[in-house]
C-alpha positions as CSV (number, residue, x, y, z in Angstrom):
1,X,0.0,0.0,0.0
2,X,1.4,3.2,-1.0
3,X,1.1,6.2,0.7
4,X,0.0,8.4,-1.9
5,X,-3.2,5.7,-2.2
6,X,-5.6,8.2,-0.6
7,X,-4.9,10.8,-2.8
8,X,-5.2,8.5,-6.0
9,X,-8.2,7.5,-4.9
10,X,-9.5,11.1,-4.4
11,X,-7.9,11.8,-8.1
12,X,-10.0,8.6,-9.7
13,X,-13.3,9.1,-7.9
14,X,-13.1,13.1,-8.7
15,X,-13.6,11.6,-12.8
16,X,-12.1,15.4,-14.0
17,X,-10.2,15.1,-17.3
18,X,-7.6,17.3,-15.0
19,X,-7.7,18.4,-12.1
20,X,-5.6,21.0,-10.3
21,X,-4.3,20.6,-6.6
22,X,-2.4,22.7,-4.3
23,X,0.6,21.1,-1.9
24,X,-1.7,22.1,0.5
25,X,-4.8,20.9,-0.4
26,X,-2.8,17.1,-1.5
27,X,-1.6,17.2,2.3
28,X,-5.1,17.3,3.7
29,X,-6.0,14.3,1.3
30,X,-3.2,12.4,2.0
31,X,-2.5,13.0,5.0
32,X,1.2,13.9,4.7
33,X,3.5,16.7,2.8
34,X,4.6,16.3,-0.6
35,X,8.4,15.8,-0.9
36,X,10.7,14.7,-3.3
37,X,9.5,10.6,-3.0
38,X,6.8,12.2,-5.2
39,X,8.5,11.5,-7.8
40,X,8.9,8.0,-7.5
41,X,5.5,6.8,-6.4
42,X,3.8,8.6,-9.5
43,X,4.3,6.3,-11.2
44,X,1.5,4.1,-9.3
45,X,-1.5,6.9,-10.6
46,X,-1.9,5.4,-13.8
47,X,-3.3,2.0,-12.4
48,X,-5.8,5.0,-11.6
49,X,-6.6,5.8,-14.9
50,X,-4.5,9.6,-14.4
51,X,-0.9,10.5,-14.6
52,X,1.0,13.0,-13.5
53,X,1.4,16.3,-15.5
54,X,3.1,20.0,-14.7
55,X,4.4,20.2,-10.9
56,X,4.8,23.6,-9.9
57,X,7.1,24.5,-7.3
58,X,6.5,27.8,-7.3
59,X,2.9,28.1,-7.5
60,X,3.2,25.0,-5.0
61,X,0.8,23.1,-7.5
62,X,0.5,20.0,-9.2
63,X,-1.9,18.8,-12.2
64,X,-3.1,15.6,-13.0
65,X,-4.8,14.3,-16.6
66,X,-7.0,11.2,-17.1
67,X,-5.6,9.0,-19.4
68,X,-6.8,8.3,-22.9
């Protein structure tokens, strides 16, 4: 079980073609900050149906797109 599972969940049932999160608003999902093991484990979304797209450090943002 990964520890981003909550928030793929939250991604999948949501159903958006993209969807728009804040660092802030992925740590109350999750239940933990974003850091750089992000990376790794983002792999897992697309047995969710979404990947991955821009990650903003700035704007402390991070967008994800449905697949197909």
């Amino acid at each position: 079980m990964s520890k981003y599972n909550a928030l793929w969940e939250y991604i999948q049932k949501n159903g958006s073609p993209s969807i728009k999160l804040s660092f802030n608003e992925i740590h109350d999902i999750a239940g933990i900050e974003i850091d750089h093991s992000f990376l790794r484990y983002k792999k897992e979304l697309t047995q969710y149906g979404y990947q991955v797209g821009k990650i903003s450090l700035k704007e402390q943002t991070v967008f994800f797109n449905k697949i197909g």
